[in-house]
N, C-alpha and C positions, 0 to 999 in steps of 0.2 A: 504494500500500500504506500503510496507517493503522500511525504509529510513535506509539509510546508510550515516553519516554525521559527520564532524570533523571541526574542525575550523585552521585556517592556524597559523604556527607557524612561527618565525624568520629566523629559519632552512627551513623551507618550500617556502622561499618564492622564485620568478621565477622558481619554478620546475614546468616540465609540471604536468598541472590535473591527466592524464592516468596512470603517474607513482606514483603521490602521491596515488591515489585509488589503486594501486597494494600494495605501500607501508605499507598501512593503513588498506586494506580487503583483501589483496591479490588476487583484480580484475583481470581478464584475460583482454588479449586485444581484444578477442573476443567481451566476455561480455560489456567494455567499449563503444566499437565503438557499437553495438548494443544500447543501451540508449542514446550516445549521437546523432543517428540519429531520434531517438525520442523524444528527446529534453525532457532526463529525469537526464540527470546529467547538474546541477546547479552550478551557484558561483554567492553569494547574493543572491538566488532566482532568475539571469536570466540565459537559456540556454545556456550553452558553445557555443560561434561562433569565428571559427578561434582562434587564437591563443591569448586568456588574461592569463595575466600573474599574478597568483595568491600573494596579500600581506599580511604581519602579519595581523590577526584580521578577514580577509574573512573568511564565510563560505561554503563549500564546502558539497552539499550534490547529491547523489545519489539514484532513486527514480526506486524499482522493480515494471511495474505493476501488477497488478492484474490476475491472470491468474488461470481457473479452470479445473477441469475433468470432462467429461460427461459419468459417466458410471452410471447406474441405481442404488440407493442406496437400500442397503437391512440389515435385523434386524442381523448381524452378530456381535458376540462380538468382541469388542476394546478393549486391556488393554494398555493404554496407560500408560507407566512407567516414559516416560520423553518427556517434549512440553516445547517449548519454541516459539518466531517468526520465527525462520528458520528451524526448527526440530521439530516431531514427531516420537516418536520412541516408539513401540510396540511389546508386547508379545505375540507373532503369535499361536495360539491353532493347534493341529494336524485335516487333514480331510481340508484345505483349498490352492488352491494352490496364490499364490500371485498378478497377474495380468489376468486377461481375456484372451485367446485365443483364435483361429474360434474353439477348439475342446471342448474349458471350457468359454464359455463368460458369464456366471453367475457363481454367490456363489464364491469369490474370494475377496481376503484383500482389495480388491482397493473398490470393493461395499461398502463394511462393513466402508469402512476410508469415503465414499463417505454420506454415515448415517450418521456419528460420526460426520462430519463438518456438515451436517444439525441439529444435534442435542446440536452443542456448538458455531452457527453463524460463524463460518468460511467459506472461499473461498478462496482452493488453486489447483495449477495442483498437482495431486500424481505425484511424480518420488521419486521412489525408489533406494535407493543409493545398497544395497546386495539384495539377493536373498535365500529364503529358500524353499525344498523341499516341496511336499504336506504335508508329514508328518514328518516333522521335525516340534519342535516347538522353540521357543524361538524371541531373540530380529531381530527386522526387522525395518531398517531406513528407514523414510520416510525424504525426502528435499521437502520445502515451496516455493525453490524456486528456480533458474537457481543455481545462485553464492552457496547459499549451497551447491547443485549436484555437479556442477563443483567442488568445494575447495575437498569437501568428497572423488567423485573421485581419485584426485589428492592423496590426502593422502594414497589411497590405490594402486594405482599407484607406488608410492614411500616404500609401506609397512610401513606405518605409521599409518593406520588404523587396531587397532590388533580387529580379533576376535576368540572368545575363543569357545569352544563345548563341554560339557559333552555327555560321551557314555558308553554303558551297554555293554560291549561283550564278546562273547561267549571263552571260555579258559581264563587259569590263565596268564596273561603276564608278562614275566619272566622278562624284563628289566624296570628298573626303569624309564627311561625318555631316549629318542630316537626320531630321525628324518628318515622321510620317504622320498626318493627323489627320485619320479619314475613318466615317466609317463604318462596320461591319456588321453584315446582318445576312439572314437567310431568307434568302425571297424565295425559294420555292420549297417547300416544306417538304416535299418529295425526292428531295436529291441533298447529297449532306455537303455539298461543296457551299463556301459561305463570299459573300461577293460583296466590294464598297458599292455601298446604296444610302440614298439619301432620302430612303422610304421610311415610313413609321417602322422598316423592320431593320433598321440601321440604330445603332449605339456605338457611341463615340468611342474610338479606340488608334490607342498614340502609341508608336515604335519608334523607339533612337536608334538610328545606325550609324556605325563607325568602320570603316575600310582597315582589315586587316593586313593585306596583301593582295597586289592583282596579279593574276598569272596570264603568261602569252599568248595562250591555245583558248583566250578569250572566257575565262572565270574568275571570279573574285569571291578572297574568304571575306566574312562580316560578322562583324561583332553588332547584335543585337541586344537592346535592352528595352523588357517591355511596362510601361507605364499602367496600361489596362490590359485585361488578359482575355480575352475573348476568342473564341473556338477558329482554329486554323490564324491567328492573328497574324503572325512574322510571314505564313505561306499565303494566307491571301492581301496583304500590302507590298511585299515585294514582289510577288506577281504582277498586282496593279502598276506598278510605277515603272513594268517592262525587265527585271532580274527573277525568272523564277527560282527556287529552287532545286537545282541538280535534283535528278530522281522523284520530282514532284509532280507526279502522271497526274492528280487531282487538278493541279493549278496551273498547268502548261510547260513541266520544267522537265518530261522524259526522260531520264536519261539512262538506259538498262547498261548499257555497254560499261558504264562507271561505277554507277551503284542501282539497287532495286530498295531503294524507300527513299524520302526526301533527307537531304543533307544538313539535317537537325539534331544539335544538341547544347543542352541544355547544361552549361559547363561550369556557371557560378553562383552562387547564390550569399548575399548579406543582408542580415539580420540581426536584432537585439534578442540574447537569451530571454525566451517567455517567464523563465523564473529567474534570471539573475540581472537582465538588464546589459548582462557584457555583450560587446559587438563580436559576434559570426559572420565569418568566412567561410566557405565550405567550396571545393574545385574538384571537376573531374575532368581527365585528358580526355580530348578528341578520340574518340571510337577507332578502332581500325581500319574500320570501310572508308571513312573520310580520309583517314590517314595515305589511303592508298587514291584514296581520288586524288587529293593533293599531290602526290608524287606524279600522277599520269597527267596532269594540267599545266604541272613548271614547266 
């Protein structure tokens, strides 16, 4: 069970419990009142009842329970790049989509994460804080726990959670670094490709891009960062602007002979600890498939 726990200081003291745990984890009040009607947030080790009034020297602890997923475990690689008690966070392979659906409820990240706590004595619910395509690869958060989801959330809410994308695409891009602010929606409900429309089914969605390298043979890497995160965003904005992505049959970017999925990943991610407040860093290298596109394009 995930404790969350502080000891009262001089400054602390008569301030309500609710707002010291906001002050200290950055509790919601949601979350608060949830534990304390389970009589999981303590002072001394007994349950908050009605109103005591916390003094220097009390300890003050907050008590996640336990809570797990039932989805069927299977031999799916895990690259776990960073675990901690509130975080797991992994380097998603291409060929997997991320959670179960009625159209995919096998062979999915949540199975494979579902293995991996059978195979390192853990028990938690998966909730995933981002989402990656089937075949994008790269980093994918997973939260241990409500308060992590919730803070992470939050952070990205606020645009405080950055994530970063390498991409292979097709033409030389003439501008050195540029933002894209167009934006994206599904106009036909029938087909899952997402297109800039400036229809009521359009929501504004903004990508920074930076020129990593151009190559001869007429492609350029890019460094992506996304502002708003909406379904195909980096694959249908660079399309639009004329650079598909290498290997991106969906958005006009073919390219079998190189690679067979689009030239996506998702290689950094920064963040504030949802419990400690310290700034996260977290990197995965470019894939092997891109690795070798890039060699055939120099």
């Amino acid at each position: 069970m995930r404790e969350f726990r502080f000891t009262i200081t001089k400054e602390d003291e008569g301030v309500a419990i609710r707002k010291l745990l906001k002050n200290h984890f950055d509790f919601s009040s949601r979350l608060f009142a949830k534990l304390r009607a389970q009589k999981l947030v303590l002072l001394n080790d007994r349950p908050l009842e009605g109103w005591m009034k916390p003094e220097e020297g009390d300890v003050v602890r907050a008590l996640m329970p336990e809570e797990t997923s039932h989805f069927p475990p299977e031999d799916i690689p895990i690259d776990a790049v960073y675990e901690d008690e509130d975080l797991l966070i992994i380097n998603k392979q291409a060929g997997y989509i991320v959670h179960p659906t009625k159209g995919h409820p096998v062979h999915t990240m949540a199975n494979g994460i579902m293995k991996y706590m059978n195979d390192t004595g853990q028990s938690f619910k998966i909730r995933f804080v981002n989402r990656l395509d089937m075949d994008t690869t790269g980093l994918l958060i997973v939260a241990k726990n409500s308060h992590a989801q919730d803070e992470l959330v939050r952070q990205m809410q606020r645009n405080e959670l950055s994530k970063y994308y390498m991409a292979i695409v097709n033409g030389i891009v003439k501008e050195d670094q540029f933002t894209i602010d167009l934006p994206i929606g599904r106009v036909d409900p029938d087909k899952p490709a997402r297109e800039v429309t400036y229809s009521e089914a359009g929501r504004p969605s903004v990508t920074h891009a930076k020129v990593v390298e151009r190559y001869s043979k007429g492609y350029t890497l890019v460094e992506l960062k996304l502002e708003t995160g909406r379904t195909h965003q980096i694959r249908v904005h660079m399309s639009h602007i004329g650079y598909p992505l290498v290997g991106d049959y969906l958005y006009g970017g073919d390219n079998p002979w190189l690679i067979e999925r689009q030239a996506l990943h998702a290689y950094k991610l920064q963040f504030k600890h949802p419990a400690t407040g310290v700034p996260v860093t977290v990197t995965a290298p470019l894939p092997e498939d891109m690795q070798k596109v890039i060699e055939k394009v120099r």
